[in-house]
C-alpha positions in Angstrom: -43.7 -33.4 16.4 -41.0 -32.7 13.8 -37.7 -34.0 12.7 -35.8 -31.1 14.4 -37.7 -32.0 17.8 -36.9 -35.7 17.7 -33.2 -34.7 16.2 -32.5 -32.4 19.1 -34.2 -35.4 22.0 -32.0 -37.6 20.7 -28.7 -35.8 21.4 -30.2 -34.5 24.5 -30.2 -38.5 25.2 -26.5 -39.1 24.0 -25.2 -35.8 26.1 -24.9 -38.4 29.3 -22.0 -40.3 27.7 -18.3 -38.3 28.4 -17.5 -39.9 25.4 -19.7 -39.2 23.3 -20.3 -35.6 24.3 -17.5 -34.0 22.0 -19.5 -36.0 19.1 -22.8 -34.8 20.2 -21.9 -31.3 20.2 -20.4 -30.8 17.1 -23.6 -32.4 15.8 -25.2 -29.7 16.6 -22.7 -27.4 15.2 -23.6 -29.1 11.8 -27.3 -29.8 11.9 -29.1 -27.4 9.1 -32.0 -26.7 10.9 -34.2 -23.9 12.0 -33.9 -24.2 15.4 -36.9 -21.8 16.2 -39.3 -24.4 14.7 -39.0 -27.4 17.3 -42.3 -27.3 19.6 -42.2 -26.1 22.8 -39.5 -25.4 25.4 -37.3 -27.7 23.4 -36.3 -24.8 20.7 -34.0 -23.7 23.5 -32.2 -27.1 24.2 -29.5 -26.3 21.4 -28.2 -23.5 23.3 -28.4 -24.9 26.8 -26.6 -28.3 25.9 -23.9 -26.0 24.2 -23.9 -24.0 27.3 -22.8 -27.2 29.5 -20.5 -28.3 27.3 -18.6 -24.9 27.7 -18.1 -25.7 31.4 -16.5 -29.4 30.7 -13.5 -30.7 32.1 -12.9 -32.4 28.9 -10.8 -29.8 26.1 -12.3 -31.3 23.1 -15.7 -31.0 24.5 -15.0 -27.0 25.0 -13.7 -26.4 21.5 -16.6 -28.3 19.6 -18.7 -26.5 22.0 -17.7 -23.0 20.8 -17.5 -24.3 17.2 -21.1 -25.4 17.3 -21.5 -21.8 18.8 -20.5 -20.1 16.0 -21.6 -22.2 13.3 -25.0 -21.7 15.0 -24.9 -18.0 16.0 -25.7 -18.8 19.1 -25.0 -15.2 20.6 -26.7 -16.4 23.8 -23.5 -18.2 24.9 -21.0 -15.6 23.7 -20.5 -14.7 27.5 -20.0 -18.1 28.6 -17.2 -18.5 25.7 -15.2 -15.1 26.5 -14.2 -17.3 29.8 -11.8 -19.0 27.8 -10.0 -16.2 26.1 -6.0 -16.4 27.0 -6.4 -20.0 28.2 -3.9 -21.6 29.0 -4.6 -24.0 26.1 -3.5 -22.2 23.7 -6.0 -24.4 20.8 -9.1 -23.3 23.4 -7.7 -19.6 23.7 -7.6 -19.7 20.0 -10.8 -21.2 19.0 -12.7 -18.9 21.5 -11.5 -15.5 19.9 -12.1 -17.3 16.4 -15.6 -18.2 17.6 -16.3 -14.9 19.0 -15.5 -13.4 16.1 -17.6 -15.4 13.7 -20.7 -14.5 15.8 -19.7 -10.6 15.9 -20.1 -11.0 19.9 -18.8 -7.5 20.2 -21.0 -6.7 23.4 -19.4 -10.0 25.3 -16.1 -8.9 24.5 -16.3 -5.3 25.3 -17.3 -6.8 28.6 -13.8 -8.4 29.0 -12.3 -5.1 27.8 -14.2 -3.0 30.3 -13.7 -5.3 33.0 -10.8 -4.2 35.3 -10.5 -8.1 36.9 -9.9 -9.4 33.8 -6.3 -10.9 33.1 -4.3 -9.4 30.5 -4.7 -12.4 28.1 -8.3 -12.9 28.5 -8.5 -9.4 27.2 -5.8 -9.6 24.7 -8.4 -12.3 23.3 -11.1 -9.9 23.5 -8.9 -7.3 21.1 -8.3 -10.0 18.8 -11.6 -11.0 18.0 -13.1 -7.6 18.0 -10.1 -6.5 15.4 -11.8 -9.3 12.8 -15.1 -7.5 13.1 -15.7 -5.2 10.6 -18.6 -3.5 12.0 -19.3 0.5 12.3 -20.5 -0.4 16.0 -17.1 -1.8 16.9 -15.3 0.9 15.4 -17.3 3.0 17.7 -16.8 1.1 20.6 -13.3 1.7 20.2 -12.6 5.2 19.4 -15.5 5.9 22.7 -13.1 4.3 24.6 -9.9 5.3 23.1 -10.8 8.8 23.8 -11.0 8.4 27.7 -8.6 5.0 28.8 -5.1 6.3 30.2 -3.9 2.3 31.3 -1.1 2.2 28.2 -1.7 -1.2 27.6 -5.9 -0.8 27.5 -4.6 2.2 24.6 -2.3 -0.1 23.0 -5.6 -3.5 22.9 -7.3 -0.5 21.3 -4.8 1.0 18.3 -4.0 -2.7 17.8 -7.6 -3.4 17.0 -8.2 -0.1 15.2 -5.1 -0.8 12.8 -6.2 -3.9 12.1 -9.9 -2.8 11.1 -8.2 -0.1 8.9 -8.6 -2.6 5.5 -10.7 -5.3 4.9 -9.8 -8.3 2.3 -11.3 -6.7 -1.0 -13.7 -9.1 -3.1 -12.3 -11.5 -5.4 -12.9 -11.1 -9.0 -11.2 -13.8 -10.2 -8.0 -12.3 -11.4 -6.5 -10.2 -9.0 -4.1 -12.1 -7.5 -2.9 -14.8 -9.9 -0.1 -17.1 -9.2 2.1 -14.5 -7.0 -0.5 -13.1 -4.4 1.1 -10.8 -1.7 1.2 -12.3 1.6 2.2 -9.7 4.0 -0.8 -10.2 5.6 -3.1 -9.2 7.2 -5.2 -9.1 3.9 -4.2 -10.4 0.5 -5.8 -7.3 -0.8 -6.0 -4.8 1.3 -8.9 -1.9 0.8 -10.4 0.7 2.4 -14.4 0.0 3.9 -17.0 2.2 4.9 -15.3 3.0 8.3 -11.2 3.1 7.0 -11.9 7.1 6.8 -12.9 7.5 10.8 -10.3 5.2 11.5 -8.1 7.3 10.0 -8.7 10.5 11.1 -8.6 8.8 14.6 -5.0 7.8 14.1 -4.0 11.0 13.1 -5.1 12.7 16.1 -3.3 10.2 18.1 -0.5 10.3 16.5 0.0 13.5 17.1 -0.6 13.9 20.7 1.0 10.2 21.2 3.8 9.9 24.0 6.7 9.1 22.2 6.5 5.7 23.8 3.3 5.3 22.4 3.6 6.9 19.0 6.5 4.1 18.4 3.8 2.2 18.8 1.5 2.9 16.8 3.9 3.8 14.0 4.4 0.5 14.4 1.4 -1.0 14.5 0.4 0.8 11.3 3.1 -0.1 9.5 2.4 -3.9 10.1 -1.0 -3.5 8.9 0.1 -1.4 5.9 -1.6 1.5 6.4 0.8 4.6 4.5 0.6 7.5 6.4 3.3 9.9 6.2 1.8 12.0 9.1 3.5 8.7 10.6 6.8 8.9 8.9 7.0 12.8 9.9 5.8 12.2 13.8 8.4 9.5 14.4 11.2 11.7 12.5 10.6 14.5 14.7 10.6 12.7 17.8 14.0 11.1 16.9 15.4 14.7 16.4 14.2 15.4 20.1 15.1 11.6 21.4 18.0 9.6 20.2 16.1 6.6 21.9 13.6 7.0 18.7 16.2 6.8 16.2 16.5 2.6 16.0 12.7 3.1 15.1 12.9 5.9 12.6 15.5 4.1 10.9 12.9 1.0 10.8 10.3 3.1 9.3 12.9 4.9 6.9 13.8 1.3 5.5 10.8 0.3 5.0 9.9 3.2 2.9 10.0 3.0 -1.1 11.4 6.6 -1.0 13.8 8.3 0.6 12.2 11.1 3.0 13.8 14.5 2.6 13.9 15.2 6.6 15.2 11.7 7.0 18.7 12.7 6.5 20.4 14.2 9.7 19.1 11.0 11.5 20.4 8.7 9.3 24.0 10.1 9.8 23.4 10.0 13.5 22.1 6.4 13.0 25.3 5.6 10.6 27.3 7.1 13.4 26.8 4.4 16.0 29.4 3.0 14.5 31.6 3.9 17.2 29.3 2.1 20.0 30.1 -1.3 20.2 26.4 -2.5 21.7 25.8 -5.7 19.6 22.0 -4.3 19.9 22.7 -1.5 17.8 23.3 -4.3 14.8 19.9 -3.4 13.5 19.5 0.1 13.5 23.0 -0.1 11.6 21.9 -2.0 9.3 18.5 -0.6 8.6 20.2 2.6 8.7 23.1 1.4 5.4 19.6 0.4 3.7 18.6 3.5 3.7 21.6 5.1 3.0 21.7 2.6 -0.4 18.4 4.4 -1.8 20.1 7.9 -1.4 22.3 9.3 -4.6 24.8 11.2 -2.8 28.4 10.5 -1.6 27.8 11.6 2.3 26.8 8.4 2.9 29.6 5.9 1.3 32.2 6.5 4.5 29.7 6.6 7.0 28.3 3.0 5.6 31.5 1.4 5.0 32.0 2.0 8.9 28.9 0.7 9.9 29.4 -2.4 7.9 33.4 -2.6 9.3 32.2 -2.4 13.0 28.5 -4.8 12.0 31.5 -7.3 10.7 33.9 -6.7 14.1 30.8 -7.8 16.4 30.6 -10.6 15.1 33.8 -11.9 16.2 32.5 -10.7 19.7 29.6 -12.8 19.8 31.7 -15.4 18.3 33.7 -15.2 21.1 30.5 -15.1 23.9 29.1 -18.2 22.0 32.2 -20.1 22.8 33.1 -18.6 26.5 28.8 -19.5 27.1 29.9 -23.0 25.8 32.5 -23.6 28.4 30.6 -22.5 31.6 31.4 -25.6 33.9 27.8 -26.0 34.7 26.4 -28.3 32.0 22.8 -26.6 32.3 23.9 -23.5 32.0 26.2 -23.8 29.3 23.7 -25.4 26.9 21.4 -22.6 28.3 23.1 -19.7 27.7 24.8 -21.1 24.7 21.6 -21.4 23.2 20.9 -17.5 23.5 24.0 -16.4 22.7 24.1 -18.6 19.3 20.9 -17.2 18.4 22.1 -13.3 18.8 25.0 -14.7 16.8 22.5 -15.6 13.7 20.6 -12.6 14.0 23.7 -10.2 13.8 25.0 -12.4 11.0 21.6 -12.1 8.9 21.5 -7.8 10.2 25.2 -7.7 9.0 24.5 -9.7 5.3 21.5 -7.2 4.5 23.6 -4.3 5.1 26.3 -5.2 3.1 24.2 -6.8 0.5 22.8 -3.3 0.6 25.5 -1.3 0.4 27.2 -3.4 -2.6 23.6 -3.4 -4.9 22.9 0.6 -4.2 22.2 1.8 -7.4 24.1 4.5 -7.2 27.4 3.3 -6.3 28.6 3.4 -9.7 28.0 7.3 -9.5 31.0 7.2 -6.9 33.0 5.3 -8.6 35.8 7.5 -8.7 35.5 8.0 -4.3 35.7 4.4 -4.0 38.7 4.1 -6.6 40.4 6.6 -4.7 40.1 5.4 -1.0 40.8 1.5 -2.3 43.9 1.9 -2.9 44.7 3.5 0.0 46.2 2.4 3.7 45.6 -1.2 2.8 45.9 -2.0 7.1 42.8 -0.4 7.9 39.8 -2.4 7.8 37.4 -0.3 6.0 40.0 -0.2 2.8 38.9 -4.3 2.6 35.3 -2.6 1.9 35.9 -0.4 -1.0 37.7 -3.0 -2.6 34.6 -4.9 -2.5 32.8 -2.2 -4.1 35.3 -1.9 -6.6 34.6 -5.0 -7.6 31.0 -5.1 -7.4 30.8 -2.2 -9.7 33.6 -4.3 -12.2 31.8 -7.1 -12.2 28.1 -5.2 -12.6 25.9 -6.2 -15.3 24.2 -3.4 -17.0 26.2 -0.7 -15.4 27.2 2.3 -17.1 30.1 1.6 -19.7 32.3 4.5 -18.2 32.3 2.9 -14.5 32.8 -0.6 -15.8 36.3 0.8 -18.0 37.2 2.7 -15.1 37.1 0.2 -11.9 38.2 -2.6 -14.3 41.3 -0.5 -14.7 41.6 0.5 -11.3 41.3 -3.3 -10.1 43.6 -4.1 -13.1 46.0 -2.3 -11.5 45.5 -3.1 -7.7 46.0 -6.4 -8.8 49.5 -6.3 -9.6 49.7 -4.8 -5.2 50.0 -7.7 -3.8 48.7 -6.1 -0.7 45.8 -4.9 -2.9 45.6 -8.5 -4.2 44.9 -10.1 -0.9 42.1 -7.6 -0.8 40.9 -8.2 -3.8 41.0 -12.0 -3.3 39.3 -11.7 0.4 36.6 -9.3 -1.1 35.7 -12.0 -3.8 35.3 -14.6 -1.0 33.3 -12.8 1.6 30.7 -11.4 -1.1 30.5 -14.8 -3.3 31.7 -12.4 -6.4 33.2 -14.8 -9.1 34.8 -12.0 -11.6 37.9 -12.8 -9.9 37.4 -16.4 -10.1 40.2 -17.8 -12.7 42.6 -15.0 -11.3 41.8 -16.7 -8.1 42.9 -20.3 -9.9 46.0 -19.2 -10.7 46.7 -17.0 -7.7 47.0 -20.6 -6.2 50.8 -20.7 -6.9 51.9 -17.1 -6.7 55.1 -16.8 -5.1 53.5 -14.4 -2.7 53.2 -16.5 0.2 50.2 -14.1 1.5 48.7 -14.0 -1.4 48.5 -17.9 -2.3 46.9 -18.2 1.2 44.1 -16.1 0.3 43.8 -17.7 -2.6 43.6 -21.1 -1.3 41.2 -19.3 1.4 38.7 -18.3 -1.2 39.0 -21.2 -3.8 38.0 -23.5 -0.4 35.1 -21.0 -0.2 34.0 -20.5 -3.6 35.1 -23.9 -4.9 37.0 -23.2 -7.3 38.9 -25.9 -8.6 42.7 -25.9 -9.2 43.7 -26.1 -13.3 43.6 -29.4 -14.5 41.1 -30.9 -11.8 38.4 -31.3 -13.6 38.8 -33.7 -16.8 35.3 -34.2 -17.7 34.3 -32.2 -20.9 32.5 -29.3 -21.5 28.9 -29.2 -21.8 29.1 -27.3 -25.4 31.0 -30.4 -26.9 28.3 -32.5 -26.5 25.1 -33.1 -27.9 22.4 -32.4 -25.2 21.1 -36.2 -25.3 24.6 -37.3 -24.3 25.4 -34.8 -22.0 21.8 -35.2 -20.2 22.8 -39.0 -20.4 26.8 -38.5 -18.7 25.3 -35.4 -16.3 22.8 -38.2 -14.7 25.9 -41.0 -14.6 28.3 -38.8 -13.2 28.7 -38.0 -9.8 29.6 -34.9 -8.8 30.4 -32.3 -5.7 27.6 -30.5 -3.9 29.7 -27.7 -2.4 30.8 -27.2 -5.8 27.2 -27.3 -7.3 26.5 -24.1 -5.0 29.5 -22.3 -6.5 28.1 -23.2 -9.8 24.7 -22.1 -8.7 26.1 -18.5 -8.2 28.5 -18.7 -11.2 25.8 -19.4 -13.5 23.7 -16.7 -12.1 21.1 -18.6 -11.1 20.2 -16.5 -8.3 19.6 -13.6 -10.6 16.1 -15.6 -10.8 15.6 -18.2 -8.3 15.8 -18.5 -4.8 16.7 -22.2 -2.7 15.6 -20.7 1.0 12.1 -19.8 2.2 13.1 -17.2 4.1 14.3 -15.2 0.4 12.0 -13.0 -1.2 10.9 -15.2 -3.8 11.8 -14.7 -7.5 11.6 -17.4 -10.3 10.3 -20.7 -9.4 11.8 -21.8 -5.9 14.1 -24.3 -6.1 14.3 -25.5 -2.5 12.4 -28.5 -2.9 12.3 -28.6 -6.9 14.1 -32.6 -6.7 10.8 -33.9 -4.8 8.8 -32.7 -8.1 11.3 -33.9 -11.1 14.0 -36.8 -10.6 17.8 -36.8 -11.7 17.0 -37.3 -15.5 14.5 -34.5 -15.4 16.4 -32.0 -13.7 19.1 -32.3 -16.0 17.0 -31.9 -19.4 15.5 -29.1 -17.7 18.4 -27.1 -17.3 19.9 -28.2 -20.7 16.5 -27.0 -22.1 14.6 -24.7 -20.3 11.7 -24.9 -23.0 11.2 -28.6 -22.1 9.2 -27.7 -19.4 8.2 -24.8 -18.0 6.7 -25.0 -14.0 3.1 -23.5 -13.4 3.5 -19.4 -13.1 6.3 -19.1 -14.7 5.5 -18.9 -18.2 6.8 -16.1 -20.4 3.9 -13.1 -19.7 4.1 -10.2 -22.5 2.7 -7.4 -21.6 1.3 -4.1 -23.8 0.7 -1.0 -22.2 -2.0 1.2 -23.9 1.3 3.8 -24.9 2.9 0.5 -27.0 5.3 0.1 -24.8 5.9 -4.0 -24.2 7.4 -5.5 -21.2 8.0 -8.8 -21.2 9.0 -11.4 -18.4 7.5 -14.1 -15.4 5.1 -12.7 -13.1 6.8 -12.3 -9.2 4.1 -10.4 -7.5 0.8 -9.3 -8.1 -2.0 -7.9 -6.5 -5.1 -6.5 -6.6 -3.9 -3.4 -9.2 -0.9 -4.3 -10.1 1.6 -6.7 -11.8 5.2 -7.1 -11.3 7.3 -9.1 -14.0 11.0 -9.7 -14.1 12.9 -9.8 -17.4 15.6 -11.3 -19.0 18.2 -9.3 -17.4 16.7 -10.0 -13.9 15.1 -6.2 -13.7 11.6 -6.4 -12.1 8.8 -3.7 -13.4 6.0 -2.8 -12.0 2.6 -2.1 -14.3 -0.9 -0.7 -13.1 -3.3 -3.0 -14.6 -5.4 -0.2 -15.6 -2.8 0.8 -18.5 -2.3 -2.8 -19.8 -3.7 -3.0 -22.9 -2.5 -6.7 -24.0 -1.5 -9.2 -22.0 -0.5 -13.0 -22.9 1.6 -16.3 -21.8 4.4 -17.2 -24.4 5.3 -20.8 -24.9 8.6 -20.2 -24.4 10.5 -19.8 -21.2 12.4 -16.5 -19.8 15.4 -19.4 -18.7 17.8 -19.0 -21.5 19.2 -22.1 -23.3 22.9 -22.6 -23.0 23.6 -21.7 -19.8 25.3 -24.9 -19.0 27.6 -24.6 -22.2 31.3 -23.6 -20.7 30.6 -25.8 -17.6 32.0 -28.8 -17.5 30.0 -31.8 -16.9 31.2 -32.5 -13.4 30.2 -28.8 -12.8 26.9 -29.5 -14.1 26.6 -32.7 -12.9 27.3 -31.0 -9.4 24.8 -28.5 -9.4 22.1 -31.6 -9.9 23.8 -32.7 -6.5 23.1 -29.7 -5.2 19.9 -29.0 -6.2 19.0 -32.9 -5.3 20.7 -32.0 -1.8 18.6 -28.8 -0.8 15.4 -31.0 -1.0 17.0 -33.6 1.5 17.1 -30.5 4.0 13.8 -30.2 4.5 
């Protein structure tokens, strides 16, 4: 008799105990054993004591049960775990698609799939563990019954799973992902596999014969699991053309896009023209649609977007209005109830409505309509769509790196607006809602203009931007000191948070770094930078960037094999690819097949100095704030 016999007797002993039995079968799960070589009938024990467990009442027993399944390959009791996909536990539901998966069960789980009593999540479970298997037999199994299921939401379980299988996560060699892998998911690095050709050819041909129901879908569906197709972009743009119902999602796909698509643009001025519905639910398409409208060079688009914005920024009010009327319901129940909801749509209109005007006010190619926007800025100063192009004309005045001609031009267009004092209030209004601070000491002194309208904007935007009234602040300016003694009064002083975000955005901190999770991070995230380095710290760190420079974000200089040099932090990289933003916050992207040269500078890309015409309550306020955002969390 061998160890593995006695091993196996002895948990067949402990088995009796309820509380032990969780114990006993993850000892199974973890014993490194042959288990053909114990004598006799005994070899089968192992699968039969895993087999009870699966039936327990107990819900650790079940899910150290289906662990020890897995770890084991015990393909025997795959059946016996597909009974607890789409449990109601949803830890149990979980581990048994995980499980399945492991083992490559993909017989047991067709099963579910094929069986027409089972319940839509148990087979839901089925298609998510059959969509981690990356096996040609699978793929097979799919497309066979792809090719003859009509239940829509069988199809659907199917081109889920087939999507997903598309990729598989490529092999790591050590240096393809570095310290900004891509996380979209479902792979870090996405590449194709023996069977990502047939899958593709499969998608094609149901793509094109898709209901348009369907074909949303999967356009979908594809696009989540990153799989470029423009047969997809194409399929979807025609069936909008046929179906205004398709437009929201052609407008999805058209966003998404790195290019603009050439047959994408009698759509887009449909989509820009439901503007005139005011359906809160149309708040995405709008602003999916102005995003797309930003990466096109031409001036069709600048009206149509400014109206999309205007009537994105009017329904707000409206649901501002549901949010309170839900919060006075009588019923108490209800009220918090449908409060709840209606404060929700209210967040997600405001976030819809900031990415279209953000948008709008970055497109590249605003500048090239400069003289447009000059033009209609200046113009019936009542209507709320004139408050827009005065926010473009300052974006463009304030731009950094924008063509010289624009910049002279708008800054003497504004130059002159300014001395409107309807124009002014604008002006002033424009700088608050986009957080521009080019107008900021015009702002200051606007305080006390004898304008009564326009010294209420002004105090409206100063409370908003913080900007202090002349002669507030009496501390002195960073560039008078030396840095130990202004480190030493910045750490002594206290200062104002709500001013330390103002000086956050006035500094142009933003340019590189990012204080909210749900940004597209940049530099290093700053969100919970005061748990890593105290008061004194932060403060030397921003006085001297060089001091210490976080992990990642050393200065990379890169060669190409033409000579050309890029230099800059790394933000994204992946398997082929490196991006780096520079000094003047531009990111590029390189192929790493053409770098010749590339190495990590000492020094960082933060430039010294930046604190130098704040004060040192200012400075001492942005270490409040940045101390602040960590408290948040």
């Amino acid at each position: 008799r061998n160890s593995a016999t006695q091993a196996l007797e002895l948990l067949e002993g402990l088995m009796d105990s309820e509380d032990l039995k969780p114990f006993v079968v993850r000892a199974i799960g973890d014993l490194d054993f042959d288990f053909e070589k114990p004598v006799g009938n005994i070899k089968d024990l192992p699968d039969s004591l895993v087999s009870a467990a699966l039936t327990s009442d107990d819900p650790r027993t079940i899910v150290e049960a289906m662990v020890s399944a897995a770890r084991q390959e015990m393909g025997e009791v795959a059946p016996s775990i597909t009974a607890h996909l789409g449990d109601d536990d949803p830890v149990i539901a979980h581990t048994a698609f995980r499980a399945l998966a492991k083992m490559g069960a993909a017989e047991a789980c067709f099963a579910v799939i094929d069986d027409a009593s089972a319940s839509d999540a148990k087979r839901q479970g089925a298609f998510f563990a059959l969509m981690r298997m990356h096996d040609p037999k699978v793929v097979d199994g799919l497309l066979s019954r792809l090719t003859s299921e009509t239940d829509s939401d069988k199809r659907r379980g199917l081109l889920s799973a087939l999507c997903r299988l598309y990729h598989h996560e490529g092999e790591w060699t050590g240096d393809s992902w570095g310290t900004r892998p891509d996380t979209r998911g479902p792979y870090y690095q996405p590449e194709p596999w023996a069977e990502t050709e047939k899958i593709d050819a499969a998608l094609k041909q149901q793509l094109a014969k898709a209901s348009p129901e369907e074909a949303t879908f999967l356009v979908r569906e594809m696009s989540r699991n990153r799989i470029q197709s423009n047969d997809a972009l194409d399929r979807v743009l025609t069936l909008a053309k046929e179906n205004p119902k398709m437009i929201p999602e052609a407008m999805a796909q058209l966003a998404a896009a790195s290019e603009p698509h050439p047959e994408g643009m009698p759509i887009l001025m449909k989509a820009l023209g439901w503007h005139n519905d005011p359906d809160p639910t149309h708040h995405q398409t709008l602003a999916d649609a102005v995003t797309v409208a930003a990466k096109l060079n031409t001036g069709d688009v600048v009206i149509p977007s400014i109206h999309a914005i205007t009537a994105m920024q009017r329904n707000l009010g409206t649901l501002q209005g549901a949010v309170k009327k839900a919060q006075e319901n009588p019923d108490p129940v209800k009220a918090k109830s449908d409060a709840k909801y209606a404060r929700q749509a209210l967040t997600d209109a405001q976030k819809q409505y900031e990415t279209a005007r953000d948008a709008f006010l970055s497109a590249p190619w605003l500048e090239n309509q400069h003289q447009l926007i000059e033009d209609l800025a200046t113009r019936k100063f009542e209507n709320p769509e004139t408050f827009w192009f005065n926010a473009a004309l300052l974006n463009l005045a304030s731009r950094k790196g924008g063509s010289p001609e624009s910049i002279e031009m708008t800054g003497k267009t504004l130059e002159k607006g300014w001395q409107n004092p309807q124009q002014r209030v604008l002006l002033i209004r424009a700088a608050a809602e986009t957080k521009n601070r080019f107008l900021d000491d015009r702002i200051r002194i606007a305080l006390n203009d004898p304008i009564k309208e326009v010294a209420q904007a002004a105090k409206s935007a100063a409370k908003a931007l913080k900007i202090q009234a002349p002669g507030a602040d009496k501390t002195p300016k960073i560039a008078t000191l030396d840095p130990k003694k202004a480190q030493e009064m910045v750490v002594a002083h206290k200062g104002d948070v709500a001013l330390g975000e103002a000086v956050f955005a006035r500094a142009t901190c933003v340019a590189c770094h990012t204080v909210s999770q749900d940004e597209a991070q940049k530099g290093p995230y700053l969100g919970n930078i005061a748990e890593t380095y105290k008061r004194p710290e932060l403060a030397l760190a921003i006085l001297d960037p060089n001091a210490s420079i976080a992990q990642g974000f050393k200065t990379n200089m890169i060669t190409l094999k033409d000579g050309t040099i890029g230099m800059g932090f790394v933000t994204d990289e992946q398997g082929e690819q490196v991006t780096i933003r520079d000094v003047a916050s531009q990111e590029h992207v390189y192929q790493k097949k053409d770098i010749a040269k590339r190495e990590e500078l000492p020094t960082s890309m933060m430039p010294p100095g930046l604190m130098a015409n704040f004060t040192v309550h200012e400075m001492a306020s942005l270490v409040d704030y940045l101390q602040a955002l960590a408290k948040k969390k």
